[in-house]
C-alpha positions in Angstrom: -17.1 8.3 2.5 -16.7 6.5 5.7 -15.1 7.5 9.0 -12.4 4.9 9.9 -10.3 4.9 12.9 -6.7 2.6 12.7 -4.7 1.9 15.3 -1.3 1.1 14.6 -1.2 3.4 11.3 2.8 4.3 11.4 3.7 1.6 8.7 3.5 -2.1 7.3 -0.5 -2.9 6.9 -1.3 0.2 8.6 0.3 2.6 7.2 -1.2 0.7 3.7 -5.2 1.1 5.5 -4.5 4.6 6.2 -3.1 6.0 2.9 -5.9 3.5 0.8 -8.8 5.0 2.9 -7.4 8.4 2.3 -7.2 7.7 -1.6 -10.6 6.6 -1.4 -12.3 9.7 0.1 -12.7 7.8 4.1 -11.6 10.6 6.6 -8.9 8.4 9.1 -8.4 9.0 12.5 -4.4 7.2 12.6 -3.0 6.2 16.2 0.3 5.2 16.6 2.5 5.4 19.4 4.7 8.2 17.2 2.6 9.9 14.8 5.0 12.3 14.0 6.9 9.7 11.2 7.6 10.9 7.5 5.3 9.0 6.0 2.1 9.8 7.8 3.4 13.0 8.2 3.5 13.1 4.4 0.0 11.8 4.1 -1.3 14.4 6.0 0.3 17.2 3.8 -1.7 15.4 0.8 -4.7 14.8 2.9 -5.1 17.7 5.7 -8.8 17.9 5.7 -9.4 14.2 6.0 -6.3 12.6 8.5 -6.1 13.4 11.9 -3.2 12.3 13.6 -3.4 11.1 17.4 -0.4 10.3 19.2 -1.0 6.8 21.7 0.2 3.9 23.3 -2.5 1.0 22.8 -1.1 -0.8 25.5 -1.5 2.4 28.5 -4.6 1.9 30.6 -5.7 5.9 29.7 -5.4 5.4 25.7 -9.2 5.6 25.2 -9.6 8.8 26.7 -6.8 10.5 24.1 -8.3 8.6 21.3 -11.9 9.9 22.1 -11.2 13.3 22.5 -9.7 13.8 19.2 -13.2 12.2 17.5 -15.4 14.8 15.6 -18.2 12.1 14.8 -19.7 8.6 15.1 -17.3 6.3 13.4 -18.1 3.2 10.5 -15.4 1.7 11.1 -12.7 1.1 14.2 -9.8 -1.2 13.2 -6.7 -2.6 15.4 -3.5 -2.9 13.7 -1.0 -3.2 15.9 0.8 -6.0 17.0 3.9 -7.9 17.4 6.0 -11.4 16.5 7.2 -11.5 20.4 10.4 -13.3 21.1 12.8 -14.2 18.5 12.8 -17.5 19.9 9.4 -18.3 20.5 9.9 -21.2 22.3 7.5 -21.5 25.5 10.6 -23.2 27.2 12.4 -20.2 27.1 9.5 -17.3 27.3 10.0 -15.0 30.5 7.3 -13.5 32.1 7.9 -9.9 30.9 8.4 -11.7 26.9 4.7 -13.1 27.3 2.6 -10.8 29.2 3.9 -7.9 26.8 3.1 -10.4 23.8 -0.5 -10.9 24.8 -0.8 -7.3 26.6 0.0 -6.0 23.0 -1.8 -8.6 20.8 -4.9 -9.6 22.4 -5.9 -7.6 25.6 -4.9 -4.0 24.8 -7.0 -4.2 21.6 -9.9 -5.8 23.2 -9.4 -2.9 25.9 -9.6 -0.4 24.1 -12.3 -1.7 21.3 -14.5 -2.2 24.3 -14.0 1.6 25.6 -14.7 3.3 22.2 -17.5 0.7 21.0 -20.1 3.4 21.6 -18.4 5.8 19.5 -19.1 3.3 16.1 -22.5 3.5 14.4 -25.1 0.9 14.7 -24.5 -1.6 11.4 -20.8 -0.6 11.6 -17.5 -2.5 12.2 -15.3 -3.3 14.4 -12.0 -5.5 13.4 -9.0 -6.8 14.7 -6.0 -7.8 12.8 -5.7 -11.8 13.5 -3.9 -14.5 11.5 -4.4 -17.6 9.8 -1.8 -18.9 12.7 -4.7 -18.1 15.8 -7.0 -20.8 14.2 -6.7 -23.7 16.7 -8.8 -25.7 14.2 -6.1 -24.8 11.3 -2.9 -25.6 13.6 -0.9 -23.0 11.4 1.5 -21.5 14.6 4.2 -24.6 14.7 7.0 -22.0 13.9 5.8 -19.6 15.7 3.8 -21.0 18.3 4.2 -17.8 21.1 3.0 -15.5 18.4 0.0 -18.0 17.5 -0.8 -18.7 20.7 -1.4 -14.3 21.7 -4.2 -14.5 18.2 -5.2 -17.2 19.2 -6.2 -15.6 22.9 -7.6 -12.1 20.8 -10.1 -14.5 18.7 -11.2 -16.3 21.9 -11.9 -12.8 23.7 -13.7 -11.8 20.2 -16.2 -14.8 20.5 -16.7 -13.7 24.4 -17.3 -10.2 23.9 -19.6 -11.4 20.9 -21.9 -13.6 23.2 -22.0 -11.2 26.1 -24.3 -8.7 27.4 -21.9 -5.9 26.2 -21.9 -6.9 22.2 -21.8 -3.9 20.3 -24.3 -3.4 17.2 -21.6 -3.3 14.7 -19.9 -6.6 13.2 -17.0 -8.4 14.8 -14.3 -9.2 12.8 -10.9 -11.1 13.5 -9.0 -10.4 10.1 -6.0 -12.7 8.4 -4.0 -10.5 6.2 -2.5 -12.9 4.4 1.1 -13.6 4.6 2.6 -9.8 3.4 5.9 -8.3 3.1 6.3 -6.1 6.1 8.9 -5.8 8.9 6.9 -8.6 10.3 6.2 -10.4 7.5 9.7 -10.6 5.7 10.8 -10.3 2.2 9.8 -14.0 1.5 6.3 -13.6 2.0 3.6 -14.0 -0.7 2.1 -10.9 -0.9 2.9 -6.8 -0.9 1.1 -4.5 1.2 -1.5 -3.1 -1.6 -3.0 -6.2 -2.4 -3.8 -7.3 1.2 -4.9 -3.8 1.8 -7.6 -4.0 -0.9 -8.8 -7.0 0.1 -9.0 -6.5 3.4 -11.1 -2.8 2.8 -13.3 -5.1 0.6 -14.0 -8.1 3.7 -14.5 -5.0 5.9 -17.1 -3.0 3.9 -18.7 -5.9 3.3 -19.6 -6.3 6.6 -21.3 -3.2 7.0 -24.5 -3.7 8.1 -24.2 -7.0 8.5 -23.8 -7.9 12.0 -22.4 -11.0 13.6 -18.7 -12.1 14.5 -16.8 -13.6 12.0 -13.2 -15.0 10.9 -12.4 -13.6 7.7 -9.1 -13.5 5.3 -8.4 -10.8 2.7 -10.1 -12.6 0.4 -13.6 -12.9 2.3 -12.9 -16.3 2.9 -14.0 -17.7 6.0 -11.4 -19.2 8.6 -12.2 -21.7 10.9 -11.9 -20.6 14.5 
């Protein structure tokens, strides 16, 4: 049994973390900015000794401080979810202010944020992981379509490899995850794979980390990305 924390629990990949850790014994610690959704709210009727539900923002400047004071114990693994496409357009022609900084506030600073405040709350040898994308390698050039969206992974991988060479690194690994392309809200009905399968194979690139160390770019497959 492992302690995992997921931010960004309330559906898609998520949600899909969540209920597989729960299924597998894991007690989950789910943030999401409204906990209160049938579906978790389900889980938790099926799993009341081992979800706790906390109720957060990722993006406020005080989330940390909820987040820790609903933690019983050291955690094995912490793991950022959340995120967003951005503008419909994604065209940097068009991108206001307000469109970008709330693009990279939510996809690359407020999870770097906050994974920096609760580091000392993981074990020594444990994890800590970020959901990326194939589309933040600069070395793939994946992001043509969606360059906006590309661009704010791009930026949360290049503030992974900082916080992974500075004086601050954590004992745990560092991991920037690519899901795979997966039928979510985000993801659409075209894409190549449902939720399940990238769930697995994301639980099995994370615990194979464990005690591992180091800072790596990983799909769901254990594959390694170039950054």
């Amino acid at each position: 049994m492992h302690n995992v924390l997921i931010a960004g629990a309330s559906r898609g990949i998520g949600l899909g973390l969540t209920r597989a850790c729960l299924e597998r014994g894991d007690k989950v610690y789910a943030v999401a900015r409204n906990p209160n959704g049938e579906a978790l709210a389900e889980l938790q009727r099926q799993y009341p000794q081992h979800l706790v539900l906390i109720a957060g923002d990722l993006t406020a400047s005080d989330a940390a401080q909820h987040i820790e004071a609903a933690l019983q114990e050291p955690l094995d693994i912490l793991l950022f979810n959340a995120g967003i496409m951005g503008p419909q357009h994604q065209d940097v022609a068009q991108a206001s202010a307000d469109e970008v900084a709330t693009l990279f506030l939510t996809n690359a600073i407020a999870p770097m944020r906050l994974a920096r405040q609760l580091a000392g709350r993981v074990r020594a040898g444990g994890v800590i992981a970020f959901m990326s994308s194939q589309m933040g390698s600069v070395a793939l050039a994946r992001s043509a379509a969606m360059p906006l969206y590309g661009a704010s992974k791009a930026a949360l991988n290049s503030l992974l490899q900082s916080w992974d060479q500075s004086a601050e690194r954590p004992q745990a690994s560092l991991l920037a995850l690519h899901p795979g392309w997966v039928r979510t809200a985000m993801g659409g009905d075209q894409a190549d794979l449902d939720v399940d399968t990238s769930v697995a194979g994301l639980l099995a690139t994370v615990g194979a980390q464990l005690d591992q160390g180091g800072c790596h770019f990983l799909d769901y497959q254990q594959q390694t990305l170039p950054w």
